[in-house]
Residue, then its C-alpha position, 0 to 999 in steps of 0.5 A: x312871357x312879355x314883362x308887365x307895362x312900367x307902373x309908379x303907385x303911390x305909396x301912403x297910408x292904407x284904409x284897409x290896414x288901418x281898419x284891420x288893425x283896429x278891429x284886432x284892437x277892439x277884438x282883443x279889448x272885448x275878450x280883454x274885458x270878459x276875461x277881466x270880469x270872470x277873474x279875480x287875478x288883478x296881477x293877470x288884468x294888469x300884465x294883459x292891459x301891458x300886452x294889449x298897450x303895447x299892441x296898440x303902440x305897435x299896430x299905430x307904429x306901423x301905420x305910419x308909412x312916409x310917401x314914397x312911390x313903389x316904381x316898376x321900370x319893366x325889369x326892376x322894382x323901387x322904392x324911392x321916397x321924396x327926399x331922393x332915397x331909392x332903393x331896388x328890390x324884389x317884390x313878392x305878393x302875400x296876399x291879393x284880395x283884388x282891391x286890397x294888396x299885401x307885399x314884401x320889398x326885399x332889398x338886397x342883402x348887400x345894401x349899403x343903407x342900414x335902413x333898407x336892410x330888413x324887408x318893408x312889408x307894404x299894404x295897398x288898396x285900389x285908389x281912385x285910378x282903376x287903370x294905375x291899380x290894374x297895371x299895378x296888379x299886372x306887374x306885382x304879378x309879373x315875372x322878376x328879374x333876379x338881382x345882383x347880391x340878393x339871395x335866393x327867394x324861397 
């Protein structure tokens, strides 16, 4: 099988994200607000409000993503970002609802970067460049080349 054409996208905030995220917000806020009315618990409204703040801090923490581009050479992928950081990793598609993509960057396990160790989860949607997105999708789909020092992907 042919290894998929080199492709470097954009990373950046995701719209798609950002609207998923707020509608679980306002979801939850709306059965929040039912639950509060129908009880008399002023302890469980507050320990839900806690719940549902700290939801919201972390669904806003999470949306921000500093730029970088998501770089396929044709046998790796990287993920370097504008002050020059790179970092090689396997890539593995979670979810693909065509013009909306959800992946997971593995670094390997022995990075040297403290930074790069966890796995970046990364959300993208199809940009203005349908050419760059079909080739992006190409390549995410596209066989891997195992790396050294990484485990054994499930």
């Amino acid at each position: 099988m042919r290894a998929a054409p080199p492709v470097s996208y954009p990373l950046g905030p995701c719209f798609f994200q950002q609207a998923l995220y707020a509608l679980i917000t306002l979801l939850a806020v709306g059965v929040w607000c039912a639950w509060c009315w129908s009880q008399a618990a002023p302890w469980a409204q507050g320990a839900v409000a806690v719940l549902l703040g700290a939801w919201v801090v972390w669904a806003q923490r999470d949306t921000r993503v500093l730029p970088a581009w998501l770089v396929w050479d044709g046998a790796a992928w990287r993920w370097e970002t504008l002050q020059g950081q790179v970092c090689e990793g396997r890539l593995a598609v979670q979810w693909d609802w065509q013009q909306v993509l959800l992946l997971r960057f593995d670094p390997p396990s022995a990075q040297s970067l403290a930074e790069w160790s966890a796995p970046r989860w990364i959300w993208l949607a199809r940009g203005p460049d349908a050419e760059l997105w079909e080739d992006l999708r190409r390549a995410v789909h596209g066989p891997q080349t195992k790396l050294e020092n990484s485990g054994e992907m499930p």
